[in-house]
C-alpha positions in Angstrom: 0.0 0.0 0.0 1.5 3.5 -1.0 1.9 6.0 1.8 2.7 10.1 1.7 5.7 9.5 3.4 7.1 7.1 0.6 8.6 10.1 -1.4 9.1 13.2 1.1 10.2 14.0 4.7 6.8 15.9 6.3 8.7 16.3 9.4 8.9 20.4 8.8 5.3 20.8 8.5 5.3 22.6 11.7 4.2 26.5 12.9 7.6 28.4 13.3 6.9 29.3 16.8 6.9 24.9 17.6 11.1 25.7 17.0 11.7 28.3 18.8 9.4 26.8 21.7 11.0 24.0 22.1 14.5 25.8 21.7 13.6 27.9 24.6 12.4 24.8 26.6 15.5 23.6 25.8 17.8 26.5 27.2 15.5 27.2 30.2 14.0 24.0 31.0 13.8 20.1 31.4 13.2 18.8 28.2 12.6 15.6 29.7 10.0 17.3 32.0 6.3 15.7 31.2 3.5 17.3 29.6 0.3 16.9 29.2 -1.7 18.6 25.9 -5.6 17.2 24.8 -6.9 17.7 21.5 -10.5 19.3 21.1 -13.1 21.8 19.2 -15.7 23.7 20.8 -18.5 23.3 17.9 -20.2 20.9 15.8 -19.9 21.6 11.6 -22.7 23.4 10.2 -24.8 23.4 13.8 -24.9 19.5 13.9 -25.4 17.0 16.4 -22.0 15.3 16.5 -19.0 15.0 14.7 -16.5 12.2 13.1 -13.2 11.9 14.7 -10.9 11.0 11.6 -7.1 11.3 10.4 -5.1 9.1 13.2 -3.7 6.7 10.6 -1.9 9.9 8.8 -1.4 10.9 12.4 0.7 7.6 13.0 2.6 7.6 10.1 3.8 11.3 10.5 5.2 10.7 13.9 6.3 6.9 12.9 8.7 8.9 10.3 9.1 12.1 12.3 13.3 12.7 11.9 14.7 16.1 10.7 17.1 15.5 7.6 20.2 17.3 6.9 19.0 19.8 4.8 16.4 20.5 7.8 19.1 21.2 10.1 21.2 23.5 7.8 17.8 25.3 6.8 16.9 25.9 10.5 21.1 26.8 11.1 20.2 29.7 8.2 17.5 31.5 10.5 20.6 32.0 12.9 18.0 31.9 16.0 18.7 28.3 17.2 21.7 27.4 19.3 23.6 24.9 18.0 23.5 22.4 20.9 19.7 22.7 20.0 20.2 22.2 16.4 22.3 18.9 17.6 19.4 17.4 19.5 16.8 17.6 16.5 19.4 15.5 14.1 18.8 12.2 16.7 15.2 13.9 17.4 12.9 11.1 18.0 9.2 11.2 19.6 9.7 9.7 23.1 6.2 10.1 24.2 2.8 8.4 24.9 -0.2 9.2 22.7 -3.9 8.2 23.6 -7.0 8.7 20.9 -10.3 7.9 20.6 -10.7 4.5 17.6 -10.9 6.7 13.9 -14.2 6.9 13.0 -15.5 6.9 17.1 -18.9 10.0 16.8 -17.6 12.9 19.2 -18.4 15.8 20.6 -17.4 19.2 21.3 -15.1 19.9 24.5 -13.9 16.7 25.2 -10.6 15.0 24.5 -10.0 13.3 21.4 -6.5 12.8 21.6 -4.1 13.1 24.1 -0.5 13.6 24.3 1.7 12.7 27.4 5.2 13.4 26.3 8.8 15.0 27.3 7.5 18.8 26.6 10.0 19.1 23.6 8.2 16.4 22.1 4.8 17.5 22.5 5.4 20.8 20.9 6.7 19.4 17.8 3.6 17.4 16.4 1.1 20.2 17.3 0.7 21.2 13.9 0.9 17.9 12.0 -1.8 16.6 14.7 -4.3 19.4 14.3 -4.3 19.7 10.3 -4.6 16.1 9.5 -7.6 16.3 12.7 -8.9 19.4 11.1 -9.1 17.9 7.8 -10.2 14.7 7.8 -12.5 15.0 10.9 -14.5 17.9 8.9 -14.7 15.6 5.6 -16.1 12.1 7.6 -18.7 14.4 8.8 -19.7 16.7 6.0 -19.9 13.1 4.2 -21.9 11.8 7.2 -24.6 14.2 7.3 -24.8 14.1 3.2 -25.2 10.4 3.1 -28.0 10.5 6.1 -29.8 12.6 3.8 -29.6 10.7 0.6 -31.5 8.1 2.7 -29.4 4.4 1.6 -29.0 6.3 -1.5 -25.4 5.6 -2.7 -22.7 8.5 -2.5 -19.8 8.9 -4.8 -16.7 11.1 -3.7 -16.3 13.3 -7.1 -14.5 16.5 -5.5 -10.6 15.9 -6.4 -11.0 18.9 -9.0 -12.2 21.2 -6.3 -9.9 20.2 -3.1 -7.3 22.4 -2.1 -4.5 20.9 -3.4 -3.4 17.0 -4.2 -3.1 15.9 -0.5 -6.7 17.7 0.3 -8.1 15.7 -2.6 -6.8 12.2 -1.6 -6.9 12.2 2.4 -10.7 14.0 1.5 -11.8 11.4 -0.4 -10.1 8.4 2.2 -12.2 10.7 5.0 -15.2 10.6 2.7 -15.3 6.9 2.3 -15.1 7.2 6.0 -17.8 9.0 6.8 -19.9 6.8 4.5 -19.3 7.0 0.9 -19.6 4.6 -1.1 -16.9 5.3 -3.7 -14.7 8.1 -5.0 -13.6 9.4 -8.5 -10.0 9.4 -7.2 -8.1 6.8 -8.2 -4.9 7.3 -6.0 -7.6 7.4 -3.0 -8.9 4.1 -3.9 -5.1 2.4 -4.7 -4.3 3.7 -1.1 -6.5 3.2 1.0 -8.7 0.1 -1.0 -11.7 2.4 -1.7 -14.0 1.4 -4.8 -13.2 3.7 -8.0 -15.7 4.7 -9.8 -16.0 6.9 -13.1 -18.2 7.6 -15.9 -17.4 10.3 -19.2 -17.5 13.5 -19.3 -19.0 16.5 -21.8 -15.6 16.5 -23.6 -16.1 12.9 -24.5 -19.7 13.5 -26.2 -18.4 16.4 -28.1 -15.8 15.0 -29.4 -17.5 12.7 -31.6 -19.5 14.1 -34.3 -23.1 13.5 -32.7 -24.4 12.2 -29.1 -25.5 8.9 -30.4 -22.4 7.6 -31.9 -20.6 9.2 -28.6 -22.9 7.1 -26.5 -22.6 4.4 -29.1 -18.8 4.0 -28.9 -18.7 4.0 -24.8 -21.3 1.3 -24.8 -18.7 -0.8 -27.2 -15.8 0.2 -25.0 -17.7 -0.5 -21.5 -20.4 -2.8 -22.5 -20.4 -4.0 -18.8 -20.6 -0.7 -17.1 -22.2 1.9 -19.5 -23.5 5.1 -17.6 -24.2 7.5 -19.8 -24.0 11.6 -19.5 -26.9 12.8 -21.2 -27.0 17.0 -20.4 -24.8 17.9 -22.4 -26.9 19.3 -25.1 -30.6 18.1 -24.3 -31.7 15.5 -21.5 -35.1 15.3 -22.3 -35.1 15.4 -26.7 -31.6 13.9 -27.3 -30.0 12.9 -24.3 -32.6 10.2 -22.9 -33.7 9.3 -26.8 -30.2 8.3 -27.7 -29.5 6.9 -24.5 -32.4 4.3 -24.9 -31.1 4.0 -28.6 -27.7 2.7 -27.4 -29.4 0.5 -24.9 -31.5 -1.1 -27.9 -29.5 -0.8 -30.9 -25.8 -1.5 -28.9 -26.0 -3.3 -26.0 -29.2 -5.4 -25.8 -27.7 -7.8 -28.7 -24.9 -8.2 -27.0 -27.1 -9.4 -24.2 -26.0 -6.7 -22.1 -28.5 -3.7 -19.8 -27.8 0.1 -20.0 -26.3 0.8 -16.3 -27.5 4.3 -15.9 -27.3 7.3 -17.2 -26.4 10.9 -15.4 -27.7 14.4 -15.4 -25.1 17.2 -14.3 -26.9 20.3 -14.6 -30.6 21.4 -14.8 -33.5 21.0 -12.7 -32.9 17.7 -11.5 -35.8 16.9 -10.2 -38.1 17.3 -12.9 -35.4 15.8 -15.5 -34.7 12.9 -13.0 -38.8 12.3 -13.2 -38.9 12.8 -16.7 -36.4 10.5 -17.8 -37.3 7.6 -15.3 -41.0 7.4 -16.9 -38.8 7.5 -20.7 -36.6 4.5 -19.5 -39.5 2.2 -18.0 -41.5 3.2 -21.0 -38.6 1.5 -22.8 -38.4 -1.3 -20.9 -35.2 0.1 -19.1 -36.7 -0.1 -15.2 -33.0 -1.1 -14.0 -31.5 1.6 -15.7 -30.0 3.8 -12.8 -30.2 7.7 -12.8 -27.2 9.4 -11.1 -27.0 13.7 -10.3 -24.1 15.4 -9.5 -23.5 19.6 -9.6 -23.3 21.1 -6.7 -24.7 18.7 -4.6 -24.9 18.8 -0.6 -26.8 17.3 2.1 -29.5 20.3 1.7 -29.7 20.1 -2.2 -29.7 16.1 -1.4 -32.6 16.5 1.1 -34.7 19.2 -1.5 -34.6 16.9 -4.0 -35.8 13.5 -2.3 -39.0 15.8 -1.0 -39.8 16.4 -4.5 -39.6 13.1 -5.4 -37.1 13.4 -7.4 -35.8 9.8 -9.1 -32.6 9.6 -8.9 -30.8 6.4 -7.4 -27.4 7.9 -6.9 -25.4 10.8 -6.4 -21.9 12.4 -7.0 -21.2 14.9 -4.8 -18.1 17.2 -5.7 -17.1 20.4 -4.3 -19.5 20.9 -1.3 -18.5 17.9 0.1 -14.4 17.8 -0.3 -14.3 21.6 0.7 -17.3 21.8 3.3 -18.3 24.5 1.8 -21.2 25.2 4.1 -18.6 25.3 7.1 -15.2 24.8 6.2 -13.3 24.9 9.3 -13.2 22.4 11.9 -11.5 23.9 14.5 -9.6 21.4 17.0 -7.2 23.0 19.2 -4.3 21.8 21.3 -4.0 22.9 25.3 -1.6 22.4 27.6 -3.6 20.4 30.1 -0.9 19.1 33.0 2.6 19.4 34.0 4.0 16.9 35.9 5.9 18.3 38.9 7.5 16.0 41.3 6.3 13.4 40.0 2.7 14.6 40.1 0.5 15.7 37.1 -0.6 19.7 38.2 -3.8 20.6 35.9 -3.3 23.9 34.2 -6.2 25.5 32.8 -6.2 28.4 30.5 -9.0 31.5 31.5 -10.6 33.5 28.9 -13.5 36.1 28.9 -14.9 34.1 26.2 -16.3 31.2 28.2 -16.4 28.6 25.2 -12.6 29.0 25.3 -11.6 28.1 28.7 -10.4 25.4 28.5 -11.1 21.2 30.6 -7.7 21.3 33.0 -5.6 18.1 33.8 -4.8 14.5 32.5 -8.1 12.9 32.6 -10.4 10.1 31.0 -13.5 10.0 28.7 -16.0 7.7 29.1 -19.2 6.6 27.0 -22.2 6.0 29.1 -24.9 3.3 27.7 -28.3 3.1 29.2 -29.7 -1.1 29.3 -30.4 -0.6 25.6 -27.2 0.6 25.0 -27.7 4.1 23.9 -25.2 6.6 24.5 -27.0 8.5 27.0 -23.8 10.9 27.7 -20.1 11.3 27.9 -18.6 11.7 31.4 -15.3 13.5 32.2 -12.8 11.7 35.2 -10.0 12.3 37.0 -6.8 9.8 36.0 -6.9 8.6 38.4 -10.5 7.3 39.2 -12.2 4.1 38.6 -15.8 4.1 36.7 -17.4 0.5 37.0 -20.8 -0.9 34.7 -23.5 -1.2 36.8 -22.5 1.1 40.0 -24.7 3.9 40.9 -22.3 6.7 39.4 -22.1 10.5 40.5 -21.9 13.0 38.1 -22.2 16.2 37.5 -23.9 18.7 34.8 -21.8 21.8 34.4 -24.5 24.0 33.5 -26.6 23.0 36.1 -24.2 22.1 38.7 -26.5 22.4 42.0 -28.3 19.5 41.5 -27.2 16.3 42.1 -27.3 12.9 39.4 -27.0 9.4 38.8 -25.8 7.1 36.4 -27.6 4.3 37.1 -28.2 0.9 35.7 -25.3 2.2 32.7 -22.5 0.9 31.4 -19.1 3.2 30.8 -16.6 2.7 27.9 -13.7 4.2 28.3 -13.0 5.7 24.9 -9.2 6.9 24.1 -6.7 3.8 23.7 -3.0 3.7 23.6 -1.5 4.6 20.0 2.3 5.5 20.9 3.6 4.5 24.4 7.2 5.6 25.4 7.7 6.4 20.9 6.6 3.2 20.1 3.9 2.7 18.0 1.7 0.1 19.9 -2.0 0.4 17.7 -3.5 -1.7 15.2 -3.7 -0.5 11.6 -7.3 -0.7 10.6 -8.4 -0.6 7.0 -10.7 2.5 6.0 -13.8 -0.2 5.3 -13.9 -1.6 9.0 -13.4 2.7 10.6 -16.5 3.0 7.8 -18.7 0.1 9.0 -17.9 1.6 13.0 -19.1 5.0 12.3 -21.9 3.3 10.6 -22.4 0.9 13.6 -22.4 3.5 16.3 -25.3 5.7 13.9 -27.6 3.2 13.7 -27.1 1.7 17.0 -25.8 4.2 19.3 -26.2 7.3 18.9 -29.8 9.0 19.6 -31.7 10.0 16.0 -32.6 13.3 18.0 -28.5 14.2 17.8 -28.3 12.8 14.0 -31.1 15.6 12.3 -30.0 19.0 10.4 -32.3 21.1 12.5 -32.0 21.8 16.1 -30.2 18.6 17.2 -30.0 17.3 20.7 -26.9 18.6 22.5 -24.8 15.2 23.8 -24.6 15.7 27.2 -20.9 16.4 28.3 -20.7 15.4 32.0 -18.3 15.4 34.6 -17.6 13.3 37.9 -17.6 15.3 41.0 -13.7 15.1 41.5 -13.0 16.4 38.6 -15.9 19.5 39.3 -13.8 20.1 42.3 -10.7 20.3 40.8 -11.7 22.5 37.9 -13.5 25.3 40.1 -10.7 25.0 43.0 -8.2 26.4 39.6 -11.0 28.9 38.5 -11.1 30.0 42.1 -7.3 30.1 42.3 -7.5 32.5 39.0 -9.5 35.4 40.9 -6.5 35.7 43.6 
C-alpha cells in the first residue's frame, strides 16, 4: 500500500513558533520534564449534532517517520536563531512520548478529549501542527460526508470533488475521509489504490463532443464498457436527445450483446423534474433497472430538497461541497496544555478566557461513553486519571450548567473511549483498513447514537458530563485565577 511519506520528509510541516518553543524549553528548561496537551473543538460543523473523529492513521505515520534531515538542520542553522547544541538534538530527534486517541471513526463531541499527548514537553510541541491539520481535515470531511449520506437516505454516494480540493493531498486524504464518513466510492483513483476504496467513473462532456453526434458518442462508450455503460446525457438536451439516444444505445448497442444500460447521469438542470422525466422514458422502454445518477453542486441540503420532490434519482456524486465543506469549512480542533508533571505529580493547568467557550477542561483525565440497558449513549462523562468508573455502579456526576443538583448514572455501562497509540515512541496500535473505521461510524449511527442528535435542524446537544472530583478540581483552579 503506498503511503505520503514514501517520497518526502513531512517532518517540517510545523508552525515556526513549535522551534523556537521547544529551543527555549531547551535553554531554560527540562526537556525531559512531562506534559500533558488534549486535543478538542468547541462546535459541531454546520450546527450539527455530532461530529466524526478522523485522520489518526496519517497521524501515526507522520510521527512513525518524524526525523529532521540534513538539509532540515542546515535550513533551520540559516535563521541563525537556534543554538547549535539545539540544532544537535533535532538531528537524533525522536518522539519519546505516549499518545492516547479515541478508535478513527468513534462519533464525538465538542469539548472533550479526542487525543491526548503525554510526552517529554519538547516532544509534544513538535507534532502540534501535524496533529491538528490532519484532525482538522479529515475530521470535517467524515462528517460533511456523514450528514450528506444521512440525507440521501441508503441512496449511494460517490466522492467526485478531487478537481475542487485544495491541493493534491486535500483531494486524496478528503476522499479516504469521505469513504469514512460513508461514501460509497470516489472518483479518485490514487484514494482508492491507497486506502482500497471502490473507484468509480463515468465520461465527461468533452467525451460526447468529441465525436461528431451524441449517439455515436454514447454508441462508442457502450462498445468500450459494454459492462458498465453510464451514460452523460446534459450535455446538449436531456429530455429530446440525451434520454432518446441513450435508450437508442441501450436497444441498438448493448441489448444484442445481451448486455443492460447501467444508468445514465444528469449534471446540470432541474434535476428533479429531468430525473422524473427520464425515469418514466426509461420504463416506458423497458429500461426499469436503468439507474439515474445527479451530481453539480450537490450537498446534504440540495440532497434533502430533492428526495422531497420526489425526485428519481438512485445515486449521487457529490463534488465540491462535500471535499471543501463548503457550508462550514473549518473544523477547529485545538491543542491545550492540560498538565505538567511536577515532582512526579500531574498539576492541571487551565487556560482562562472572557470568552467562556474557550476556557479550557484542566488536567490529564479520561472520557468515558455512558450506555443506558439498551445501549444508547445517554452521555459522555469527564474523570479524574486517576478514578475508577465501573458498569453497573450507581455513578455521580455532574452537569456543568446546572451544577447544583445532584445525578446518577444508574443501571449504565461506561466505555472508556481513548486507547494507547504511541507509548514511550513506540507505536503500539493496530492498523485498521478505512472499510472496517467506515462500517464503526456506521455501527455506532444506527445503533448508538440517539436520531434526536443525528437531524439538520435543532439537534439534541450530547450531554458532556463530569464526575464530581473532577468538578472540584476544575472550580478550585477557577477560584485560584481570581487571587
Amino acid at each position: 500500500m503506498k503511503s505520503q511519506h514514501e517520497a518526502r520528509n513531512l517532518s517540517m510541516v510545523m508552525d515556526f513558533y513549535e522551534l523556537t518553543m521547544s529551543n527555549g524549553y531547551f535553554d531554560n528548561a527540562d526537556k525531559d520534564e512531562q506534559v500533558v496537551f488534549d486535543v478538542f473543538y468547541r462546535s459541531n460543523p454546520d450546527n450539527g449534532g455530532y461530529s466524526i473523529f478522523a485522520g489518526l492513521e496519517q497521524i501515526v505515520e507522520y510521527i512513525s517517520n518524524l526525523h529532521f534531515s540534513e538539509e532540515d538542520i542546515a535550513y533551520l542553522r540559516a535563521q541563525k536563531i537556534f543554538r547549535e547544541d539545539f540544532l544537535q538534538y533535532l538531528e537524533a530527534f525522536q518522539f519519546q512520548g505516549d499518545i492516547y486517541a479515541l478508535p478513527e471513526g468513534t462519533v464525538m463531541y465538542p469539548y472533550e478529549p479526542i487525543l491526548t499527548v503525554v510526552a517529554p514537553v519538547i516532544d509534544a510541541q513538535l507534532i502540534e501542527t501535524a496533529i491538528l491539520l490532519e484532525i482538522n481535515h479529515q475530521s470535517l470531511i467524515a462528517t460533511k460526508t456523514r450528514r450528506i449520506c444521512n440525507a440521501a437516505k441508503g441512496r449511494a454516494v460517490s466522492d467526485f470533488g478531487a478537481r475542487r480540493a485544495h491541493n493534491m493531498d486535500a483531494a486524496v486524504y478528503g476522499a479516504r475521509a469521505a469513504y469514512i464518513g460513508g461514501a460509497n466510492a470516489t472518483a479518485t483513483v490514487l484514494a482508492g489504490q491507497m486506502f482500497d476504496i471502490p473507484v468509480s467513473g463515468t465520461m465527461a462532456h468533452s467525451w460526447v463532443m468529441y465525436f461528431p453526434d451524441e449517439y455515436t458518442a454514447f454508441a462508442k462508450y457502450a462498445e468500450t464498457y459494454p459492462d458498465a455503460v453510464v451514460l452523460l446525457v446534459d450535455t446538449y438536451d436531456v429530455l429530446k436527445s440525451g434520454v432518446p439516444n441513450a435508450i437508442r444505445v441501450a436497444k441498438e448497442v448493448l441489448e444484442p450483446q445481451g448486455k443492460r444500460l447501467k444508468g445514465i447521469r444528469l449534471d446540470s438542470g432541474d434535476l428533479a423534474y429531468l430525473s422524473k422525466k427520464a425515469r418514466k422514458m426509461l420504463d416506458d422502454a423497458g429500461l426499469e433497472d436503468c439507474i439515474i445518477v445527479a451530481s453539480n453542486s450537490l450537498d446534504e441540503f440540495t440532497i434533502q430538497s430533492l428526495i422531497s420532490q420526489g425526485a428519481c434519482i438512485d445515486s449521487f456524486g457529490v463534488g465540491e461541497r462535500l471535499i471543501t465543506s463548503k457550508s462550514e469549512p473549518v473544523f477547529g480542533a485545538v491543542y491545550k496544555l492540560a498538565a505538567v508533571k511536577r515532582n512526579g505529580v500531574f498539576e492541571p493547568r487551565i487556560k482562562i478566557s472572557e470568552n467562556v467557550e474557550k476556557i479550557t477542561n484542566p488536567g490529564f483525565k479520561k472520557l468515558y461513553r455512558v450506555y443506558d440497558e439498551n445501549n444508547k449513549a445517554v452521555a459522555d462523562l469527564i474523570a479524574c486519571e486517576e478514578e475508577k468508573i465501573v458498569s453497573g455502579q450507581r455513578v455521580e456526576y455532574i452537569n456543568p450548567q446546572k451544577p447544583w443538583k445532584k445525578h446518577y448514572f444508574e443501571n449504565c455501562h461506561f466505555k472508556e473511549l481513548q486507547q494507547p497509540v504511541f507509548q514511550e515512541g513506540k507505536y503500539v496500535g493496530q492498523a485498521v483498513p478505512a472499510t472496517q473505521i467506515r462500517d464503526y461510524v456506521r455501527k455506532q449511527l444506527e445503533e448508538e447514537i440517539w436520531e434526536e442528535e443525528q437531524r439538520f435542524e435543532n439537534p439534541h446537544a450530547h450531554y458532556l458530563d463530569m464526575t464530581p472530583a473532577y468538578y472540584e478540581m476544575k472550580n478550585k483552579l477557577l477560584e485560584a485565577a481570581k487571587e
